[in-house]
C-alpha positions in Angstrom: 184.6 -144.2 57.7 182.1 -147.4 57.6 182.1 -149.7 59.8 181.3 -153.2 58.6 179.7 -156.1 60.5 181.7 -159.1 62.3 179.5 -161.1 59.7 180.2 -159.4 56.1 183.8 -159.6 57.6 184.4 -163.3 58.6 182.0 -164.7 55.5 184.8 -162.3 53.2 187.7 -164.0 54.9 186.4 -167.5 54.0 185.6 -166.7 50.6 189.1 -164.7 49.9 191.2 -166.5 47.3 194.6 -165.1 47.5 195.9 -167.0 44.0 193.0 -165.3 42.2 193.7 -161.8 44.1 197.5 -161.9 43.1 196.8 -163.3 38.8 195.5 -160.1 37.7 198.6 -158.4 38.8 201.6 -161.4 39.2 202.7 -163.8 36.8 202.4 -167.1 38.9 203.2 -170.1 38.0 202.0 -173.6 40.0 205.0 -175.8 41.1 203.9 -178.5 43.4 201.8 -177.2 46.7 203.0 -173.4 46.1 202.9 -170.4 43.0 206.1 -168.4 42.3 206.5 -165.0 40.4 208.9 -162.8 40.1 208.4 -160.1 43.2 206.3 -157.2 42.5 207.8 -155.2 45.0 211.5 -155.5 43.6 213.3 -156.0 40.6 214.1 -159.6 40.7 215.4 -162.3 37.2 214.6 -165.4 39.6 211.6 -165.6 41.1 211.1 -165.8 44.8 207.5 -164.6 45.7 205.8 -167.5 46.9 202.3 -168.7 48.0 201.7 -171.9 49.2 198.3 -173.8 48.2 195.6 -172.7 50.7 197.0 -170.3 52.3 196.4 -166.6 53.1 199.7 -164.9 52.7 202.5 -164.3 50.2 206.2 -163.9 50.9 209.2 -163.4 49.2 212.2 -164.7 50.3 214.4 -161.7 48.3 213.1 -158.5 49.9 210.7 -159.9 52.9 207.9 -158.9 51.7 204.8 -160.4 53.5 200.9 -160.1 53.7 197.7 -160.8 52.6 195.3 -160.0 50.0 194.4 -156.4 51.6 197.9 -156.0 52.3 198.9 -157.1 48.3 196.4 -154.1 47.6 197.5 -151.8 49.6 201.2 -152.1 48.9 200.8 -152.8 45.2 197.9 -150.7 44.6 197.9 -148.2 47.1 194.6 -148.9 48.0 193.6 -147.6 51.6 192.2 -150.3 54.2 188.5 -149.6 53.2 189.6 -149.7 49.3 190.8 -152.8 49.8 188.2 -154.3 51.6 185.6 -153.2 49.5 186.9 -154.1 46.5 187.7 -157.8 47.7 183.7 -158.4 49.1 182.9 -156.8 45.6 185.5 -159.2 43.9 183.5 -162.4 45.9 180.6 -161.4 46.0 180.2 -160.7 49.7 177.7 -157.9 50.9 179.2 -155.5 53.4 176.5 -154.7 55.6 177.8 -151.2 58.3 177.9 -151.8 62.1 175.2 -149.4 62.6 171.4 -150.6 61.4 170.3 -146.6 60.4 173.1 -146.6 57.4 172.2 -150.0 56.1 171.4 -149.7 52.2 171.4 -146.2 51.2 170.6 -146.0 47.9 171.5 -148.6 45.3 174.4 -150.7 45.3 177.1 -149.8 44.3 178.2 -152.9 42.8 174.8 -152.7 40.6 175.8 -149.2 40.0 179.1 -150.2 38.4 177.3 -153.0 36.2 175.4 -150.7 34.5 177.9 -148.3 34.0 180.2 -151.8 32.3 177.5 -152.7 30.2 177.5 -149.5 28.6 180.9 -148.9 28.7 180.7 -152.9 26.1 177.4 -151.0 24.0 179.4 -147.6 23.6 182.5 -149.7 22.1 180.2 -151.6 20.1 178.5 -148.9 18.4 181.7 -146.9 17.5 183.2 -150.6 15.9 180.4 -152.2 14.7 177.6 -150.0 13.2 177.1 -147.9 10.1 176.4 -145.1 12.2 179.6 -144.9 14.2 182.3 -144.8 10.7 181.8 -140.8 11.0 183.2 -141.1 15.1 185.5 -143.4 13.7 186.5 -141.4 10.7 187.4 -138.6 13.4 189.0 -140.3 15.5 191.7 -142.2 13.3 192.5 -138.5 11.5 193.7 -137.9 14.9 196.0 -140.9 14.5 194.2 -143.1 17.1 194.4 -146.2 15.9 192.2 -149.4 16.5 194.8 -150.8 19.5 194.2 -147.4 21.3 190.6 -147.3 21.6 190.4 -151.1 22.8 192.9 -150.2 25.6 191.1 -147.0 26.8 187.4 -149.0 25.7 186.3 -145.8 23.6 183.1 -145.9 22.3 179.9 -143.9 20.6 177.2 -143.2 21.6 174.4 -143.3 18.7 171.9 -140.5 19.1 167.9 -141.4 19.2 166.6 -144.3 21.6 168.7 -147.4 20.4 171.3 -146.9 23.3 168.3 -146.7 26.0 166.5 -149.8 24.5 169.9 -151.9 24.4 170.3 -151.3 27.5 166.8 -152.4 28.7 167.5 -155.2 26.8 170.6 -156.1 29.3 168.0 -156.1 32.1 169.3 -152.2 33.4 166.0 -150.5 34.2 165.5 -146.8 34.0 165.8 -145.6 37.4 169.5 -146.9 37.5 170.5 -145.7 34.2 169.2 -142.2 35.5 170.9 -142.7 38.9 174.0 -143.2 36.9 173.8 -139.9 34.5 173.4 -142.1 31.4 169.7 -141.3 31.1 167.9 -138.3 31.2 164.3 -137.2 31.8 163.2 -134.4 29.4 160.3 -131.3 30.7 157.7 -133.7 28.8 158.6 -136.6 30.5 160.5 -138.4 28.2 163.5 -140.7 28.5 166.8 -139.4 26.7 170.9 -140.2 26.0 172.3 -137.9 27.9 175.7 -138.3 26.0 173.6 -138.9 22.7 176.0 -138.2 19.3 179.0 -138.1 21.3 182.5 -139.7 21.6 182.7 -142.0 24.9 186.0 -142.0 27.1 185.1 -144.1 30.2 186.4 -142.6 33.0 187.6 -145.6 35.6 187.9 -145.7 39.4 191.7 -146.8 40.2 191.1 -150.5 40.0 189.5 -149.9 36.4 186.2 -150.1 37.3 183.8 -147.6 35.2 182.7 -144.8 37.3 181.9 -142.3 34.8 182.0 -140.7 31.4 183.2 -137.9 29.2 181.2 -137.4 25.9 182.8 -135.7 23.7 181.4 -134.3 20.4 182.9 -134.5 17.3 180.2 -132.6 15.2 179.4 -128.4 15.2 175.7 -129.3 15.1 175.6 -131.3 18.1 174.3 -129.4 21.1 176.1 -128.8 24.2 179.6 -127.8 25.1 183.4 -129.6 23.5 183.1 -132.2 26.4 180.1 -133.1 28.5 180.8 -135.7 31.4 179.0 -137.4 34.0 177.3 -135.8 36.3 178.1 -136.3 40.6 177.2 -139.8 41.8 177.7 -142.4 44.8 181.0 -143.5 42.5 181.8 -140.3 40.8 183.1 -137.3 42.6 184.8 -135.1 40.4 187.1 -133.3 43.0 188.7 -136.5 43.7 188.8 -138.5 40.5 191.9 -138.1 38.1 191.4 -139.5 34.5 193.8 -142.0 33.3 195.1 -143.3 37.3 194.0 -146.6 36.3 196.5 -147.0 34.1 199.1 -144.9 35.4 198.6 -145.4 39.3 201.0 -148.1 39.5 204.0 -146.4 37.8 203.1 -143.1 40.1 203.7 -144.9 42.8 207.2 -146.7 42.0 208.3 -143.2 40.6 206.9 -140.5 43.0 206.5 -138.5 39.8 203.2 -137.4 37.6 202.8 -135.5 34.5 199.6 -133.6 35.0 197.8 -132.3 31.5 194.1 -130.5 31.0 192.8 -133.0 28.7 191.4 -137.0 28.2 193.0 -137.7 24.9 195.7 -135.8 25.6 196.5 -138.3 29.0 195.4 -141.2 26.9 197.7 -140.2 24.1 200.5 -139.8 26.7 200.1 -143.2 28.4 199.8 -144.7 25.3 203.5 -143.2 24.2 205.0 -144.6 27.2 204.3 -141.5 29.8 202.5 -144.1 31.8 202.9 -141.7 34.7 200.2 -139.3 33.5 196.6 -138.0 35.2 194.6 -135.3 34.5 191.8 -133.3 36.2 188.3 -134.3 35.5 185.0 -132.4 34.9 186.5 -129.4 37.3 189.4 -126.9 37.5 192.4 -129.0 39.5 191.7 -128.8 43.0 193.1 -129.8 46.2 191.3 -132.6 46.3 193.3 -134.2 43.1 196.6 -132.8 44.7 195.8 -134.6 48.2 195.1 -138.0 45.8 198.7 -137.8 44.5 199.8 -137.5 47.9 198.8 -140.7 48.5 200.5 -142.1 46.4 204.3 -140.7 47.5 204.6 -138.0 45.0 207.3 -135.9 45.3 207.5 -134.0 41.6 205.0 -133.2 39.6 205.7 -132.1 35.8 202.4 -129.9 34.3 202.1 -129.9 30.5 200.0 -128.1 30.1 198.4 -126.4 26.9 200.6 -123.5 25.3 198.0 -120.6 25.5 197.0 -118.0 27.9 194.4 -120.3 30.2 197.4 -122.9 30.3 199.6 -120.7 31.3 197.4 -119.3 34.2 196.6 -122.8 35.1 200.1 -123.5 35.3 200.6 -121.4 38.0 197.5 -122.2 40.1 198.2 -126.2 40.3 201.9 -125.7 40.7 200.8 -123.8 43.7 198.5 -126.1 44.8 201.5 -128.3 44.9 204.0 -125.8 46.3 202.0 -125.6 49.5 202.3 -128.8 50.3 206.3 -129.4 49.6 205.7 -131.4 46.2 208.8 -130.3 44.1 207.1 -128.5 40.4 208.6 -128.5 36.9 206.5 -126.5 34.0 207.1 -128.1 30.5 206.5 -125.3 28.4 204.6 -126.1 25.3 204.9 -124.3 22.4 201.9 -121.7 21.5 199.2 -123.3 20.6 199.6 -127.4 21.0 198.3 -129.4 23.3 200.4 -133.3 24.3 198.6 -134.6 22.0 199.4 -133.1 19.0 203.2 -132.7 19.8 202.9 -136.0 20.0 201.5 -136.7 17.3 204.1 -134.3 15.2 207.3 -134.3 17.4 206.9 -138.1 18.6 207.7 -139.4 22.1 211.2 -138.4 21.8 210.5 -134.8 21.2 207.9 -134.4 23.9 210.9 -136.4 26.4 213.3 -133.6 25.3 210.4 -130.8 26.6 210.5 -132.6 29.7 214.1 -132.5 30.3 214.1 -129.4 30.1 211.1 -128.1 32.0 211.3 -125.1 34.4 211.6 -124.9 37.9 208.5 -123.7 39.2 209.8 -120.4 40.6 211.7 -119.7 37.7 208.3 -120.0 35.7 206.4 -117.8 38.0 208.5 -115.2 38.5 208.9 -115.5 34.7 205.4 -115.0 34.0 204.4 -112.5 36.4 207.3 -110.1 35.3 205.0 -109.8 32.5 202.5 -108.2 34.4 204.3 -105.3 35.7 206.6 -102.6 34.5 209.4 -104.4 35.8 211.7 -101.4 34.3 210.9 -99.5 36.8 211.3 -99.5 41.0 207.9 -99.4 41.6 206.2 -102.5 39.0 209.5 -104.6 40.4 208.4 -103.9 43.9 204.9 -104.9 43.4 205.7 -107.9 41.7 208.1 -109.5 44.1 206.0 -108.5 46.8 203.3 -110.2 45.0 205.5 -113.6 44.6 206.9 -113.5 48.0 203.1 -113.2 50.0 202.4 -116.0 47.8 205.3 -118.1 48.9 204.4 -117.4 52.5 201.5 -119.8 52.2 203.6 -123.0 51.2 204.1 -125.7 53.9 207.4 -125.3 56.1 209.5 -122.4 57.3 213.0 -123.8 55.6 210.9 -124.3 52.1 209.8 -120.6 52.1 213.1 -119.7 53.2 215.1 -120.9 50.8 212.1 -120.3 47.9 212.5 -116.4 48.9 216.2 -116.9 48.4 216.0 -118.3 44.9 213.8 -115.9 44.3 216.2 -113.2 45.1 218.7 -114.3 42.5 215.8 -114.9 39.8 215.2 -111.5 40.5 218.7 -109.8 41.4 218.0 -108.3 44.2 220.0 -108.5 47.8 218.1 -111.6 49.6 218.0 -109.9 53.1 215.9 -107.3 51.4 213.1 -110.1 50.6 213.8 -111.9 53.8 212.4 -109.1 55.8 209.2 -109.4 54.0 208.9 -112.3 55.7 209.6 -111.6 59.2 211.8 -114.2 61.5 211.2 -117.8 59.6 213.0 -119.5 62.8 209.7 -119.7 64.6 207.6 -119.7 61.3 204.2 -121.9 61.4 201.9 -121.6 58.7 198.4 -120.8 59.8 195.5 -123.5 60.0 192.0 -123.2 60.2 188.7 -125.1 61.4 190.7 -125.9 64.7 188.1 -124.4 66.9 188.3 -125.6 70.4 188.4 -129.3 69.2 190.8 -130.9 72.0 193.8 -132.7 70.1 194.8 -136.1 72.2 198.9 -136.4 71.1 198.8 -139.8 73.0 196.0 -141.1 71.0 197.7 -139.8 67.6 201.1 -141.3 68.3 199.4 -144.6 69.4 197.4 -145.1 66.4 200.5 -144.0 64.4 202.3 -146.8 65.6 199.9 -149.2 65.2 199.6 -148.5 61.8 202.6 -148.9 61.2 202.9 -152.3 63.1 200.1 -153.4 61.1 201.1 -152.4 58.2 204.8 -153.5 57.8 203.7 -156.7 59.1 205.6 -159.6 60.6 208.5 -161.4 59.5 210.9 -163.8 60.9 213.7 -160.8 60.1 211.4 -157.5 59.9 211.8 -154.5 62.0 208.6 -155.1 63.5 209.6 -157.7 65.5 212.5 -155.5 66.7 210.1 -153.4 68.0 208.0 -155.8 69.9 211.2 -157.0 71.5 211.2 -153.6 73.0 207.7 -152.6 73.5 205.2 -153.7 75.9 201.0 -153.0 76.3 202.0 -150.8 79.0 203.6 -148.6 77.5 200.5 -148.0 75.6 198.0 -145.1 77.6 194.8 -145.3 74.9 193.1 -149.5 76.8 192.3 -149.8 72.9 195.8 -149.5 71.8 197.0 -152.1 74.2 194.7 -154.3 73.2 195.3 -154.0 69.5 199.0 -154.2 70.6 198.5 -157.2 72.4 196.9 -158.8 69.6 199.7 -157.8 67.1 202.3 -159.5 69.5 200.7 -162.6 69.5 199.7 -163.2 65.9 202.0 -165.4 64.0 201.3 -163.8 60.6 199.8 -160.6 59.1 196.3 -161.3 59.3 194.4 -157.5 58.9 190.6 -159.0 58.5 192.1 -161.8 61.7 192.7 -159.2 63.8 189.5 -156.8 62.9 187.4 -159.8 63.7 189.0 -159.8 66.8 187.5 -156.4 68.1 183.9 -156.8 69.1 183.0 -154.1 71.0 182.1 -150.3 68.5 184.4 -148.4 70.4 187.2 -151.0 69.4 186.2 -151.5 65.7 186.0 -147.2 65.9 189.5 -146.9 66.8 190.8 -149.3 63.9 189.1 -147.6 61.2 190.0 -144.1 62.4 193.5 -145.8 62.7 193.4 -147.3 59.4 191.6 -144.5 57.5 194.9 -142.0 57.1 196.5 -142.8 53.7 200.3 -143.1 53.9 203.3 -143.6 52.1 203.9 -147.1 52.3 208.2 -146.4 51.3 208.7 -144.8 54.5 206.9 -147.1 57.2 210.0 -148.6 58.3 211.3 -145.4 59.6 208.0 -144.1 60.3 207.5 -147.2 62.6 211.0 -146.9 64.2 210.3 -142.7 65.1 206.8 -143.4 66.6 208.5 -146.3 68.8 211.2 -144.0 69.9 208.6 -141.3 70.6 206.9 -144.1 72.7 210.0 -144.6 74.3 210.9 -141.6 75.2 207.1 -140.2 76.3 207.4 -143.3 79.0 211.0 -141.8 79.9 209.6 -138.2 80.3 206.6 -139.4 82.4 208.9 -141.4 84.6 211.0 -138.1 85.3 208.3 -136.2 85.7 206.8 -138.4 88.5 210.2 -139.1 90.1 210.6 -134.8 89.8 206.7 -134.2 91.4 207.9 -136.9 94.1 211.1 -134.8 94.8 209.2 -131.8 94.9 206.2 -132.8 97.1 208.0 -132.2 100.6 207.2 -134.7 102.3 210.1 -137.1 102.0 213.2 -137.3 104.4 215.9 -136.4 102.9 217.6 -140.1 102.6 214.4 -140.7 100.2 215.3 -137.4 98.2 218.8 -138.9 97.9 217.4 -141.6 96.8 215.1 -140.7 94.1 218.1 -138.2 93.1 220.2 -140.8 92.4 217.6 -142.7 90.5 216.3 -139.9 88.6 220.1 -139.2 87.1 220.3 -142.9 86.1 216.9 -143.0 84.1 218.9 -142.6 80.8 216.6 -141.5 77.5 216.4 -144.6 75.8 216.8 -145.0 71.8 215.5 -147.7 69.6 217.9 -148.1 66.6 217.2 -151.2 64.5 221.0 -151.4 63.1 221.7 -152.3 66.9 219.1 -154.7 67.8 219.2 -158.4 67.7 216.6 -159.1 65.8 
């Protein structure tokens, strides 16, 4: 995680304009020294989100919610702290320069980076629109019933073959070096300059505040060389493990629904966002990976639905991302396509209401797996039926939490009609069940530290209100109870703000170590829904380590020998009166 300068940080806080931040997103409308909107954050007919003139935070009076501008993003957006940062100093045109001189400026920009890749995102569209040699792209694309409003939302584009793109772009001022730093240009064996995505369909692939990251070319003609899609290659804003296609339009409604309809291709995300499935991603440039599962995480999700192709390959990719999700809790439905079509064209033929009726009645996940390996073996017989349950059941064993496995092995059992007990035992005693990790090494784990910065983040996070649940917990809480000297510092500083002020209280940490801590506290992505409880379990944890400490050194007092016995009375008495405390916010006083 970088760690910026005091400098880059204070000069963005001047510059921030929260009004402009909120426009893009909020409907805001000026009456006398203050903007209101409708709230963002709930479903509201009157509006009550307010920002005065001037000032740095918003509030609304209807469901508390409070912050500022990297707050707004990371609520609304579900940007994490850095995201948010960055794209605000990009947004004002503030340089970020990191704490440490040695990573200062490595490689280009990437704000010039994301310029270049803009401007040819505006040629590509041109040339598909507006030339002679783009009607045959757009011939194509319109017999697959994508009309003129489709490819200005999703900016498609062509681009031409020969040298026009290259010199257009020259023409803009983007020399060579960056176009080839962004995989738009390539350098041939003679040592000349070429499209890389030359004679190809564009689909700009976004980062998820819609800035242009990427591409996927796709081509439309047999004599055009090169495989059905080509797409950027890995840059500084590119990394294909991470990126989903189409989460700039569909990260928002992720996030209120804790749901995602996952599908293999571009048009066929684009064709479902366009039909109102504005909760759909797919992979991009690589097979589905963790990394796209741990990017869904972020946002909350909770159930995933994978539509995927109706053929053999989407079938067996079926089952290899629903267990990618499996191991990590995330509830799996399979919509099962009919052989041979893709989203798109059941779309196209059966409408949105015919692809919303596959939906609702998409299989559970176990249902489909046990359903599709069956196929695999002779499950006539004793032996093939053995094999394959055991198969499904050491798979099982690998998904997050002992009750989830459990219960999985269970259902299984009456997929498969078999007594459960008999697929229990396969796997052993699930009352002390722990799934295995790796890479732990002898790295030494600090708990304190963890439930410290937990808290903290939370605090931070939730920010404060004249009713919030974060000034509950500073009614209960002191810097003492803090072990980590950082901690109780940040603490401290939290207690005495008046308002949520994140950049405020960074600026307020001069020394590495301190500006360290934040952004390793700051770094871990969370779900925003559950920080009120979140905060209210770490402060009880707090609580109650303070209460086990105090036993414990009453106990070694006790135990030490060297007390008369009126002291050991003594302590007795006040070690059965030191009563476990518990902070419940429906019994505070606010």
């Amino acid at each position: 995680m970088f760690i910026y300068r005091t400098e880059s940080l204070e000069l963005l806080r001047q510059r921030i304009d929260l009004v402009e931040v909120l426009s893009p997103h909020v409907e805001l409308h000026k009456s006398g020294a203050s903007y209101k909107a409708c709230c963002p954050f709930h479903d509201e007919k009157t509006p009550s989100f307010m920002v005065q003139k001037g000032d740095s935070h918003y509030h609304c009076f209807g469901c508390g919610a409070h912050g500022d501008a990297i707050a707004f993003l990371m609520n609304y957006l579900k940007l994490d702290f850095v995201e948010a940062v960055e794209s605000l100093a990009e947004k004002f045109g503030v340089v970020l320069e990191k704490e440490k001189e040695e990573e200062l400026h490595r490689g280009t920009s990437k704000t010039v980076l994301r310029q270049a890749l803009a401007h040819a995102s505006r040629l590509y569209q041109f040339f598909l629109l507006h030339t002679e040699q783009g009607e045959e792209a757009l011939r194509y694309l319109q017999n697959r019933s994508i009309d003129l409003d489709f490819m200005r939302t999703f900016q498609i584009g062509y681009s031409l073959p020969g040298a026009l793109f290259h010199q257009a772009m020259q023409a803009q001022g983007v020399p060579d070096p960056i176009l080839e730093e962004v995989g738009l240009l390539l350098q041939t064996s003679s040592g000349r300059s070429r499209d890389f995505f030359s004679d190809r369909i564009m689909f700009p692939i976004c980062d998820p505040l819609g800035h242009v990251i990427g591409f996927s070319g796709r081509k439309f003609r047999e004599e055009t060389p090169g495989g059905k899609y080509v797409n950027s290659a890995e840059t500084p804003l590119f990394k294909k493990s991470h990126v989903l296609f189409g989460l700039s339009y569909s990260r928002r409604s992720i996030a209120k629904k804790r749901e995602a309809i996952i599908v293999e291709g571009q048009i066929d995300a684009l064709r479902m966002i366009h039909s109102g499935f504005d909760y759909t991603v797919a992979g991009q440039g690589t097979a589905f990976g963790e990394g796209h599962v741990k990017e869904l995480l972020h946002l909350g999700v909770v159930q995933v639905f994978l539509a995927l192709d109706g053929d053999d390959a989407g079938r067996a990719a079926a089952i290899k991302i629903g267990d990618l999700f499996q191991k990590k809790g995330v509830g799996v439905k399979v919509v099962c396509l009919p052989q041979g079509k893709d989203p798109d064209s059941l779309l196209r033929q059966e409408g949105r209401e015919g692809f919303a009726k596959l939906l609702d009645s998409a299989e559970e996940y176990l249902a489909y797996l046990f359903s599709e390996r069956s196929k695999q073996f002779e499950m006539a017989l004793p032996a093939g039926k053995n094999s394959c349950l055991q198969a499904i059941v050491e798979q099982v064993k690998g998904w997050d939490g002992a009750l989830f496995v459990h219960e999985s092995v269970r259902r299984l059992a009456l997929l498969a009609k078999v007594p459960e007990e008999m697929l229990l035992a396969l796997i052993g005693d699930t009352t002390p069940y722990v799934r295995r990790t790796s890479k732990l090494g002898t790295t030494q784990i600090n708990l304190d530290q963890i439930l410290e910065r937990d808290l903290l983040r939370w605090l931070v996070l939730l920010g404060k209100t004249k009713e919030s649940v974060v000034i509950k917990v500073l009614d209960v809480l002191t810097e003492e109870l803090f072990k980590d000297p950082i901690a109780q510092k940040i603490f401290s500083l939290i207690a005495q703000s008046e308002a949520q002020d994140l950049l405020g209280l960074v600026l307020q940490l001069s020394l590495p170590e301190e500006k360290l801590f934040f952004a390793q506290m700051m770094e871990k992505k969370v779900n925003l829904q559950k920080a009120e409880a979140g905060l209210v379990e770490s402060t009880n944890k707090l609580l109650q380590r303070d209460w086990s400490d105090k036993r414990e050194a009453l106990s070694a007092k006790m135990r030490s020998g060297a007390l008369s016995e009126e002291e050991q009375l003594f302590l007795a008495k006040e070690l059965s009166e030191l009563k476990m405390p518990t902070f419940d916010i429906t019994r505070q006083s606010g």
